[in-house]
TORVEX-372601 format. One record per residue: residue number from 1; residue in one letter; x, y, z of N, C-alpha, C, O in turn. Coordinates in nm, 2 decimals, padded with zeros to 4 digits, always signed. Layout:
+-----+---+--------+--------+--------+--------+--------+--------+--------+--------+--------+--------+--------+--------+
!   k ! r !    n_u !    n_v !    n_w !   ca_u !   ca_v !   ca_w !    c_u !    c_v !    c_w !    o_u !    o_v !    o_w !
+-----+---+--------+--------+--------+--------+--------+--------+--------+--------+--------+--------+--------+--------+
! NUM ! A !      X !      Y !      Z !      X !      Y !      Z !      X !      Y !      Z !      X !      Y !      Z !
...
+-----+---+--------+--------+--------+--------+--------+--------+--------+--------+--------+--------+--------+--------+
END
This chain:
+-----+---+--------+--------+--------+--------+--------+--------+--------+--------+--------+--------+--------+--------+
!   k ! r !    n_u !    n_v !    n_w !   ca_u !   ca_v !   ca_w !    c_u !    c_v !    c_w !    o_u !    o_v !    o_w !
+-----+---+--------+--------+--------+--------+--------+--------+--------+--------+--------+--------+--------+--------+
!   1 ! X ! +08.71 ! +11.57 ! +12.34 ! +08.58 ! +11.51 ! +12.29 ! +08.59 ! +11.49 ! +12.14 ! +08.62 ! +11.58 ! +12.06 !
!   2 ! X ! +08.57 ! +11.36 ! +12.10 ! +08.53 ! +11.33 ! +11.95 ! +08.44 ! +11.37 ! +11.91 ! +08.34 ! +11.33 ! +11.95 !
!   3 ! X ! +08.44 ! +11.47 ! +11.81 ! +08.34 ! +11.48 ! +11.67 ! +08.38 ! +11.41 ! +11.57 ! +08.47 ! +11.32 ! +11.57 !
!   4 ! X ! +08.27 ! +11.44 ! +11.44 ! +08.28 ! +11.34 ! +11.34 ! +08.43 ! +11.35 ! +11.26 ! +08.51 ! +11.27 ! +11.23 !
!   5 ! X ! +08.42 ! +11.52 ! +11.26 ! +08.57 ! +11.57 ! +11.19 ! +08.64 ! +11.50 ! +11.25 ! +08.69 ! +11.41 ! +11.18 !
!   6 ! X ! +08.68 ! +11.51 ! +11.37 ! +08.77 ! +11.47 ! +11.46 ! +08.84 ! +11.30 ! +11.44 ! +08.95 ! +11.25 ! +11.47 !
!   7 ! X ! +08.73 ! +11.27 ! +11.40 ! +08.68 ! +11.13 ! +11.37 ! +08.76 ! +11.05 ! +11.27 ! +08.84 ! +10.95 ! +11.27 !
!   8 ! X ! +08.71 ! +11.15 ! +11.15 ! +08.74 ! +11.14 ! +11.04 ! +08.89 ! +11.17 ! +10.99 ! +08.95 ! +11.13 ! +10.89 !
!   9 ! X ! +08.93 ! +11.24 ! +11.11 ! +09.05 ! +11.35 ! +11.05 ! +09.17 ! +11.21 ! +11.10 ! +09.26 ! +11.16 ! +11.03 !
!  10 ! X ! +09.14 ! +11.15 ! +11.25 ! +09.20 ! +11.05 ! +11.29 ! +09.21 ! +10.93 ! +11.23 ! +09.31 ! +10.85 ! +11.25 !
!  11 ! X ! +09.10 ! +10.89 ! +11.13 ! +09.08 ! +10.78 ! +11.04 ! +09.17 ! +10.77 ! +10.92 ! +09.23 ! +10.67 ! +10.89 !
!  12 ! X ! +09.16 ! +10.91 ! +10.86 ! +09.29 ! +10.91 ! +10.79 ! +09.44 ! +10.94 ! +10.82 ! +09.53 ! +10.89 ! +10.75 !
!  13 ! X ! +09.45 ! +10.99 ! +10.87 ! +09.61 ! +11.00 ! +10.94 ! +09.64 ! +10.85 ! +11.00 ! +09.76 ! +10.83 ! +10.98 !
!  14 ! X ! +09.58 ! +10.75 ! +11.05 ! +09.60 ! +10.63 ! +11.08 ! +09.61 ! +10.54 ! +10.92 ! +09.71 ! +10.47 ! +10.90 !
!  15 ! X ! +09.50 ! +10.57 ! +10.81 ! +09.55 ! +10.51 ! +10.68 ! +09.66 ! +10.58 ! +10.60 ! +09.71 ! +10.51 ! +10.51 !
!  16 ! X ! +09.71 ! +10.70 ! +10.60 ! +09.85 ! +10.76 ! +10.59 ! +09.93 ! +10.70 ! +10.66 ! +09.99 ! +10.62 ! +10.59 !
!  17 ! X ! +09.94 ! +10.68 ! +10.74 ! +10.06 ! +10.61 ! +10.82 ! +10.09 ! +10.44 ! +10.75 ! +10.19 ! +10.39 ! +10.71 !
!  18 ! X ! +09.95 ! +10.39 ! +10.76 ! +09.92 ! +10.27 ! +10.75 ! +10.01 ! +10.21 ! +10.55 ! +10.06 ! +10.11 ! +10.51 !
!  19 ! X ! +09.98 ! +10.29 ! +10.53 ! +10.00 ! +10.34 ! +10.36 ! +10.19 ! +10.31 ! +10.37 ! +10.26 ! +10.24 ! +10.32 !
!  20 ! X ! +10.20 ! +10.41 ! +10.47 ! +10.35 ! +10.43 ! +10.39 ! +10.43 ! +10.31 ! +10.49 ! +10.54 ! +10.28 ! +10.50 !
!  21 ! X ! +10.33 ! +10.28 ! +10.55 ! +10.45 ! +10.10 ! +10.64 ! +10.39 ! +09.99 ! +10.56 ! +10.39 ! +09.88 ! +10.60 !
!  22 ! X ! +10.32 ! +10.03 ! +10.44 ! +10.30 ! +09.86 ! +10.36 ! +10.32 ! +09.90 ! +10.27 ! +10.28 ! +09.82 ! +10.19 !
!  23 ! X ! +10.36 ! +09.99 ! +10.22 ! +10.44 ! +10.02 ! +10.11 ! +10.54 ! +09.95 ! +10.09 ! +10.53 ! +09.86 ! +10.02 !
!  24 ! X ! +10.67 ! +09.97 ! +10.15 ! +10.81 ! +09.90 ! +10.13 ! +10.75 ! +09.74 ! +10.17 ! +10.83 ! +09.67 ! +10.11 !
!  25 ! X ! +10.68 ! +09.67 ! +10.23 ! +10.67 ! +09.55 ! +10.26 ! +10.60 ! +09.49 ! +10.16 ! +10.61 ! +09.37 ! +10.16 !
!  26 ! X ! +10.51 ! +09.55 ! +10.07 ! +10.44 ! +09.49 ! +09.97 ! +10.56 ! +09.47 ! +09.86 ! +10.56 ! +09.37 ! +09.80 !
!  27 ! X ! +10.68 ! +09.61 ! +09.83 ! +10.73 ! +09.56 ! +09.76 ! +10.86 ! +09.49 ! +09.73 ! +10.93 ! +09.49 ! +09.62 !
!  28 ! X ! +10.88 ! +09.39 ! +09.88 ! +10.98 ! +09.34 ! +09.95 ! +10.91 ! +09.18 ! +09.94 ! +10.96 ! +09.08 ! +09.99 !
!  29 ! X ! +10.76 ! +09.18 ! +09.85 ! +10.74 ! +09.04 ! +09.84 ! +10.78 ! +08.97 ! +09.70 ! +10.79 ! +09.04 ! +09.60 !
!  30 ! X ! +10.80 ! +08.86 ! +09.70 ! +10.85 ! +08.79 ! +09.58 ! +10.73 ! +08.73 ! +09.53 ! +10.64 ! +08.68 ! +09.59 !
!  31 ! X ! +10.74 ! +08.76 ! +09.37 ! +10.65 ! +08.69 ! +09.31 ! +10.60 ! +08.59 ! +09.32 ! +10.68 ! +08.50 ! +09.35 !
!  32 ! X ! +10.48 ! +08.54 ! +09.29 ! +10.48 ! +08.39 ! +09.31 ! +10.47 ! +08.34 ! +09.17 ! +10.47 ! +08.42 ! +09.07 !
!  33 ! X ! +10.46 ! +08.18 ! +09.14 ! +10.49 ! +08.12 ! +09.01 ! +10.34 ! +08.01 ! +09.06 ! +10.26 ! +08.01 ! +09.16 !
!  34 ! X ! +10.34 ! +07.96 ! +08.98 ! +10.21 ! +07.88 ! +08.95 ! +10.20 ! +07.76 ! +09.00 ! +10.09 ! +07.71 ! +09.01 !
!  35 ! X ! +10.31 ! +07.70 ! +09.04 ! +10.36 ! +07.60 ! +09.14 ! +10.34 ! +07.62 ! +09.28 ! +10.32 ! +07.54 ! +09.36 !
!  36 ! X ! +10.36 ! +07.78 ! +09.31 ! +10.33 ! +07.77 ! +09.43 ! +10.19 ! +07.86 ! +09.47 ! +10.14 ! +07.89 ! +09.57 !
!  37 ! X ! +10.16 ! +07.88 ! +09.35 ! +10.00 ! +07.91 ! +09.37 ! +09.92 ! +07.79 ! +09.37 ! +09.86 ! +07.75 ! +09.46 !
!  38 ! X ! +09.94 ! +07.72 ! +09.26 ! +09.87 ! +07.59 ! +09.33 ! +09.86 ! +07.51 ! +09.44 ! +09.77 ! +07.46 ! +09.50 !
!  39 ! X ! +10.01 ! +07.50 ! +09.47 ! +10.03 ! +07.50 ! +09.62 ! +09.95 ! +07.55 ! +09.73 ! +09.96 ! +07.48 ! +09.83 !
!  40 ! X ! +09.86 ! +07.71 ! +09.74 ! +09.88 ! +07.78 ! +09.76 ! +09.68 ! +07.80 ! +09.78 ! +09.62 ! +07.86 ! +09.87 !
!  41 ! X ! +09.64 ! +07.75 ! +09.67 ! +09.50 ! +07.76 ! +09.64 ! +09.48 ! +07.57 ! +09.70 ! +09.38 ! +07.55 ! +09.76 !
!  42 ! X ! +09.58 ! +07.44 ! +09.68 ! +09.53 ! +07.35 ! +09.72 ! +09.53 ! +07.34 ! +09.88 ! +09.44 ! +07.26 ! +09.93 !
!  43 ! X ! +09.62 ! +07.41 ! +09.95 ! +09.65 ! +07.37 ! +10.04 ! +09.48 ! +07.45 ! +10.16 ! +09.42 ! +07.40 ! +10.25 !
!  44 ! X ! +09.47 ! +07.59 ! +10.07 ! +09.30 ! +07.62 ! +10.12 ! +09.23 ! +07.49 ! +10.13 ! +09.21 ! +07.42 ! +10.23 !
!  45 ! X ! +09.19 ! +07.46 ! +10.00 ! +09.12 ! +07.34 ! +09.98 ! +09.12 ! +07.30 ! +10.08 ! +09.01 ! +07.29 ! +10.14 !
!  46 ! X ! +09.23 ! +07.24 ! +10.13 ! +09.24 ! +07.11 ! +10.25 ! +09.22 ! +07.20 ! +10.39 ! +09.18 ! +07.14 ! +10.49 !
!  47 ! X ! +09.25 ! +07.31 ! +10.40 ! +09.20 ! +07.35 ! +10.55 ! +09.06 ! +07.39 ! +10.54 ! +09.00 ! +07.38 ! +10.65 !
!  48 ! X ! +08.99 ! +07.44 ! +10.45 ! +08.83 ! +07.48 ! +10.44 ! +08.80 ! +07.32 ! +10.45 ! +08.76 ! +07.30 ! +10.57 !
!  49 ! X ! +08.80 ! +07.23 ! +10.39 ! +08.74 ! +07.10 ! +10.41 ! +08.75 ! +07.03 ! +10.53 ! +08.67 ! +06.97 ! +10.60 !
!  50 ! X ! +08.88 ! +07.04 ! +10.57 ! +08.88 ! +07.00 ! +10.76 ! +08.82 ! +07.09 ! +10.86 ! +08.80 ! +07.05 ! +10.97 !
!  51 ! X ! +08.80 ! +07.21 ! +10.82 ! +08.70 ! +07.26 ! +10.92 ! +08.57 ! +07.22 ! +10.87 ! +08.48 ! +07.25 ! +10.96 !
!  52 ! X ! +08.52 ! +07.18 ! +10.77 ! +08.39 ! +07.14 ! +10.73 ! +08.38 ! +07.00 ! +10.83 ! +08.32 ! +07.02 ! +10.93 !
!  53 ! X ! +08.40 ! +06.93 ! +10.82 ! +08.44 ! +06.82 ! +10.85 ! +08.47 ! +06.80 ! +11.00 ! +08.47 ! +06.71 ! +11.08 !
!  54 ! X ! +08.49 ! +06.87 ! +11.01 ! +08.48 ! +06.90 ! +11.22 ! +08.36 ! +06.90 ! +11.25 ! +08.30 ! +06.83 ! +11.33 !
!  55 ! X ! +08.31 ! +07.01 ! +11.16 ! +08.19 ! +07.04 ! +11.18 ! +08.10 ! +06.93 ! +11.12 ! +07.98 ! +06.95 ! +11.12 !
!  56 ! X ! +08.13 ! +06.83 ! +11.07 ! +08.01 ! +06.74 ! +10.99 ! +07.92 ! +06.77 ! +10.89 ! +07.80 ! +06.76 ! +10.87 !
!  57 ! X ! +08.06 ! +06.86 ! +10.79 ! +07.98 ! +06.89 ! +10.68 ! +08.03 ! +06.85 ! +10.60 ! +08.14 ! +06.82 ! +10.64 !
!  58 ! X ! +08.01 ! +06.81 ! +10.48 ! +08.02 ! +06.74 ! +10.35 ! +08.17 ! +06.85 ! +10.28 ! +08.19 ! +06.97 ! +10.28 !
!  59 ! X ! +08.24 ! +06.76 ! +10.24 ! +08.34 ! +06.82 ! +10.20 ! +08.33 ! +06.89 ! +10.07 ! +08.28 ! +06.81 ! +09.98 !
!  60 ! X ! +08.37 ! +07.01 ! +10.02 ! +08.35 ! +07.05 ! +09.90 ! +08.44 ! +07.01 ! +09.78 ! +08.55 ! +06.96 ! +09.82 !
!  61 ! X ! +08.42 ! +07.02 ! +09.65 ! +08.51 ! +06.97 ! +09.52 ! +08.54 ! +07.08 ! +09.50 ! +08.48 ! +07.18 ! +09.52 !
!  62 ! X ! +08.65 ! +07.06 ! +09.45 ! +08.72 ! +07.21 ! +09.32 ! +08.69 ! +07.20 ! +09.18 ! +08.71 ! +07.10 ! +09.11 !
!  63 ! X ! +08.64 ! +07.27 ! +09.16 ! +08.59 ! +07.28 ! +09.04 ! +08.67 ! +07.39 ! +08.93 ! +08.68 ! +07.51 ! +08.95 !
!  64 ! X ! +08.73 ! +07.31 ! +08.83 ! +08.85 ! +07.37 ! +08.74 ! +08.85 ! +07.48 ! +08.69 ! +08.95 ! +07.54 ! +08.66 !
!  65 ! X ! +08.68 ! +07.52 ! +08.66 ! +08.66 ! +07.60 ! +08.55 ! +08.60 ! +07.75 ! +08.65 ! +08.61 ! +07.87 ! +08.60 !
!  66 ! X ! +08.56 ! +07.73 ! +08.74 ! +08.53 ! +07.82 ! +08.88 ! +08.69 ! +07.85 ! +08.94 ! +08.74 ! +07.95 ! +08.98 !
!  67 ! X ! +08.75 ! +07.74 ! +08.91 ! +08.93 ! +07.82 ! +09.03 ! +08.95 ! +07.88 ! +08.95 ! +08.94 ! +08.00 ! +08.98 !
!  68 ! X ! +08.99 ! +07.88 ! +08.80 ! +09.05 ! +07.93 ! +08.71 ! +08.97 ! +08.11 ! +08.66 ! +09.05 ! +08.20 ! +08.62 !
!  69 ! X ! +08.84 ! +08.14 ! +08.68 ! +08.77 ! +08.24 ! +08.65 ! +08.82 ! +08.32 ! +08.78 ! +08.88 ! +08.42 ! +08.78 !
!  70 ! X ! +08.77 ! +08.24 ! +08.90 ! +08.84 ! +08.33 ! +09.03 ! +09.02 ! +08.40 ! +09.00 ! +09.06 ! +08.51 ! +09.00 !
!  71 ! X ! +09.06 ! +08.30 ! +08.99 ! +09.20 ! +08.35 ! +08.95 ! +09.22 ! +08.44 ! +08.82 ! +09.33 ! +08.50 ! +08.80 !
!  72 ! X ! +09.12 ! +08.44 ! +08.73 ! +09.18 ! +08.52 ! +08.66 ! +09.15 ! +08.71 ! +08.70 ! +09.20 ! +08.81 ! +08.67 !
!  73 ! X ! +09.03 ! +08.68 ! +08.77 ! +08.95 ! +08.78 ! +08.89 ! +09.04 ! +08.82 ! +08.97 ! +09.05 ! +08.94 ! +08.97 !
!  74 ! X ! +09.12 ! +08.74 ! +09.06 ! +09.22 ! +08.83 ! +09.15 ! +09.32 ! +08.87 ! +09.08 ! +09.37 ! +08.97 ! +09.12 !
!  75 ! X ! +09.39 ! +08.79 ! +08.95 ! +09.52 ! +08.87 ! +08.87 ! +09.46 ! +09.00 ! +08.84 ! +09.54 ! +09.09 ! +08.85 !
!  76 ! X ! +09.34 ! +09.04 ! +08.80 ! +09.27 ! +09.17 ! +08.76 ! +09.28 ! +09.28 ! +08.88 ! +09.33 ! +09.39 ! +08.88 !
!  77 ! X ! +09.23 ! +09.22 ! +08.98 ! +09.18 ! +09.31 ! +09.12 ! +09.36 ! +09.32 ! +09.15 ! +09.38 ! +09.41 ! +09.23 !
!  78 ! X ! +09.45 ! +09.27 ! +09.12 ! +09.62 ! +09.31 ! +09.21 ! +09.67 ! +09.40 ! +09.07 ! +09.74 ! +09.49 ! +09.08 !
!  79 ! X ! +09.62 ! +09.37 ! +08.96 ! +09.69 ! +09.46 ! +08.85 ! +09.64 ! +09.59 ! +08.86 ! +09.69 ! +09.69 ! +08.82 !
!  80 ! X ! +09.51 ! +09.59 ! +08.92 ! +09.45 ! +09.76 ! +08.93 ! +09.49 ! +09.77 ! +09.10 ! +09.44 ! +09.85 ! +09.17 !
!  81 ! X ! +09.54 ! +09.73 ! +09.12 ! +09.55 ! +09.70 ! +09.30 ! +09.45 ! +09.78 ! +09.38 ! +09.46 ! +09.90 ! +09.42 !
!  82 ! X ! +09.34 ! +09.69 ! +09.39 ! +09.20 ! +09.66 ! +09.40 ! +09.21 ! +09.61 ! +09.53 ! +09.24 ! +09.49 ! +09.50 !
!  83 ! X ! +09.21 ! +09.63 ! +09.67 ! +09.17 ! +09.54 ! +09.76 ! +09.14 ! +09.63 ! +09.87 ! +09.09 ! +09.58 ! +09.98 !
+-----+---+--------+--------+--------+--------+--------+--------+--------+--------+--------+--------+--------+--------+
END
């Protein structure tokens, strides 16, 4: 029978585990460069607006000074590795 402890105790031994198999694979990723973040942030663009657009909605603009603030928001949130 599950209790909370029991609960709890299984919750973390699943994020211990979880921890040390994305450990080596996080640090088995290659950097990216700005070429292929733009790549990367346009290519969103174009799949959020085709599902808008299925749906019959108005497609959205990128706006330079909003991508740029977000992006400098997630370089923050990966340098404290925030997620």
């Amino acid at each position: 029978m599950f209790t909370p402890v029991r609960s709890i105790g299984a919750l973390a031994l699943a994020g211990l585990l979880l921890v040390s198999f994305a450990a080596p694979v996080a640090a088995a990723l290659p950097a990216f460069d700005l070429s292929t973040l733009a790549q990367a942030e346009g290519g969103l663009g174009t799949l959020v607006n085709a599902e808008r657009t299925r749906q019959g909605l108005v497609a959205l603009q990128v706006d330079p000074d909003i991508a740029a603030i977000a992006r400098q928001r997630a370089e923050a949130m990966a340098a404290m590795d925030v997620m």
